[in-house]
N, C-alpha and C positions, 0 to 999 in steps of 0.2 A: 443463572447459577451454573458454574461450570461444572460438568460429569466428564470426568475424565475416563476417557477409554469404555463409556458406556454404549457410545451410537453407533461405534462399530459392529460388522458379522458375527455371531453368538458363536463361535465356535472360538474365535481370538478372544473377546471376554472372558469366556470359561476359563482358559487357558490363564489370564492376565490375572483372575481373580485368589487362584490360588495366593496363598500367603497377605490377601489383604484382612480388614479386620471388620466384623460388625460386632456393634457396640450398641446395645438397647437399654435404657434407663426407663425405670420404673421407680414408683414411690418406696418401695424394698430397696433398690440402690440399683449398681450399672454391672452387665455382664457383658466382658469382650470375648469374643471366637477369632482366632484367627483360622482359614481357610485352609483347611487342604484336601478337602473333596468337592467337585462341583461335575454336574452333570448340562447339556445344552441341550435348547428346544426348538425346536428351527418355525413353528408357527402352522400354516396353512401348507411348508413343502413337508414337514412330517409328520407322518400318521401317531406317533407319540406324545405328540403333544396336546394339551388342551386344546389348542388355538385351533385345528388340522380343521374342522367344521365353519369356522367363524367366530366371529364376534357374537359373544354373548353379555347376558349382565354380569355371568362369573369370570369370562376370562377378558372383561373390557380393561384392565388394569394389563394386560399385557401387550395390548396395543401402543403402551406410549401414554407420553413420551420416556426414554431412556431413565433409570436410576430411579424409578421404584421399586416398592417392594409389594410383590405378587403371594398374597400367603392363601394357600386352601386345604377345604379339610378330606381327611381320606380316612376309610374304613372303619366312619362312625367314632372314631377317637384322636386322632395324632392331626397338627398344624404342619405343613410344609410351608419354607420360606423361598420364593426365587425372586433375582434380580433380574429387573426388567431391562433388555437393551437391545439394539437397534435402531433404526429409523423409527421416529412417529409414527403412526398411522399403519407399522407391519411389525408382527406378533414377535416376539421370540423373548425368552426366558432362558435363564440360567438358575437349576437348582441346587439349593446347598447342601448337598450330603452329608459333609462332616468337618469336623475345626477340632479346635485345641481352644481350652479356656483359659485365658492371659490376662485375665483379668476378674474380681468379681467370685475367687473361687469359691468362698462360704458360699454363696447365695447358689452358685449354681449347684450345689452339692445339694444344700438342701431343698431343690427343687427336681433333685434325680435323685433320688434315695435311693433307685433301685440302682443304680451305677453302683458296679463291684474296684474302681478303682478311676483315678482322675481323667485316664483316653475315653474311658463309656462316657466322658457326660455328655459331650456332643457328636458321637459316633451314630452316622442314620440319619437321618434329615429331620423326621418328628425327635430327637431328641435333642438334636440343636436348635430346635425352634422350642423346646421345652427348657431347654438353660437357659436361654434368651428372655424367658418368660414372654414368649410371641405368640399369638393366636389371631382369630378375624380381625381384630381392633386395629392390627396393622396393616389389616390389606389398605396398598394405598399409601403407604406412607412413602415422605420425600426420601431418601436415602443420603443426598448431598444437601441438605439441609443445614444451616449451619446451628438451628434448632431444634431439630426432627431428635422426637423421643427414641430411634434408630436411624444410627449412620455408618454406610460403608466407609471407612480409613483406610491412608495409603498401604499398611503395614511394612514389610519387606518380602521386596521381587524372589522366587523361585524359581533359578538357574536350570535349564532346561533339561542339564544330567538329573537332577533330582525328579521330573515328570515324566510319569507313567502316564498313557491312556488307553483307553481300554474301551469296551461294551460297558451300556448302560445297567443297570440294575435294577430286575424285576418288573419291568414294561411289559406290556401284553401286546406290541407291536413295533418291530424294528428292532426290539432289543438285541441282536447284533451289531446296529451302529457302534462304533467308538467313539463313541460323543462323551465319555466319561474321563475328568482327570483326574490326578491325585497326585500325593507330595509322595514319592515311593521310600516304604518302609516307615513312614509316619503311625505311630500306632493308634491315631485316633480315626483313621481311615477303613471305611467301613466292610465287613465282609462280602465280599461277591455273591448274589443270588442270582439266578437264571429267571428270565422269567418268563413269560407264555411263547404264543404267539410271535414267528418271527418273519413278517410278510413285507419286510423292506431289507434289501442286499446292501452291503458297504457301498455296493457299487453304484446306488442310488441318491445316496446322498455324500457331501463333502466330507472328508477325514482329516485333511490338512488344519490346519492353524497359525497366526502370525504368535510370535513368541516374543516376552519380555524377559531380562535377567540373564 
């Protein structure tokens, strides 16, 4: 099954992913997001990431191979979604911070009722995994699947004047990296939060990116 642009370095994924689409069907019907927040996680080189310790049974799904979907839960309530890429057999993820819903609107609405207007539905990472209607059940799933009850789509490329990147959001380690993209001036693009601990330097890991669009 071909995954396009997934086996490459996390930092060009992130980059690439912006403007593509995922699209989760459920017995309720299908919700598409298209991307324009995405955050990268570089595995065992950094200390933000799940992976940073090893392999475990929670983050064995991010080992590979490329173009799954790595979903966990955080602070006793909210699903995050990230997309698995690199080599087999070495960690790294890409989280999805934020989209725009292109498809699916009823359904994601009524599943964010708290959303005071159409950019909240998926602004935040647990709230795009909440339009999506994504929780455990998907950890694991194919993403290039030409059946998978979630799949990444090509969407349309995001021309490189349009990318901002930035510091990650509300990490308790390294959050100074800019490992964080965004579609700039997107309004479903989520608010900047600081977050703890910042015990890794830019200078410690890679900033660069290959670029599509």
């Amino acid at each position: 099954m071909a995954r396009p642009g997934l086996a490459g370095p996390v930092l060009g994924v992130a980059r690439d992913l912006l403007g593509r689409v995922v699209e989760a069907w459920s017995p309720e019907g299908t919700v598409a997001v298209r991307l324009t927040e995405v955050e990268a996680y570089g595995g065992a080189a950094d200390p933000a990431s799940h992976a940073f310790r090893g392999r475990t049974s929670r983050t064995e799904v991010m080992f590979g191979p490329p173009g799954h979907l790595y979903v966990y839960f955080v602070f006793g309530m909210h699903w995050c979604c990230n997309v698995v890429c690199g080599a087999d057999g070495v960690a790294s993820a890409v989280l999805l911070r934020a989209g725009a819903v292109v498809s699916g609107l009823d359904l994601a609405r009524h599943r964010r009722t708290t959303a005071r207007s159409d950019p909240e539905l998926a602004r935040g990472p647990a709230r795009l995994a909440a339009a999506l209607g994504l929780d455990g059940r998907a950890n694991g799933v194919d993403l290039c699947a030409a059946a998978s009850p979630v799949r990444l789509l090509a969407g349309t490329p995001v021309p490189d004047r349009a990318v901002e990147q930035g510091p990650r959001v509300g990490v308790a380690s390294a959050g100074d990296v800019p490992w964080r993209f965004w579609v700039a001036a997107d309004p479903s693009v989520s608010t900047y939060r600081l977050g703890g601990r910042r015990r890794v330097s830019r200078a410690t890991l890679p900033v660069t990116t290959s670029r599509r669009g």
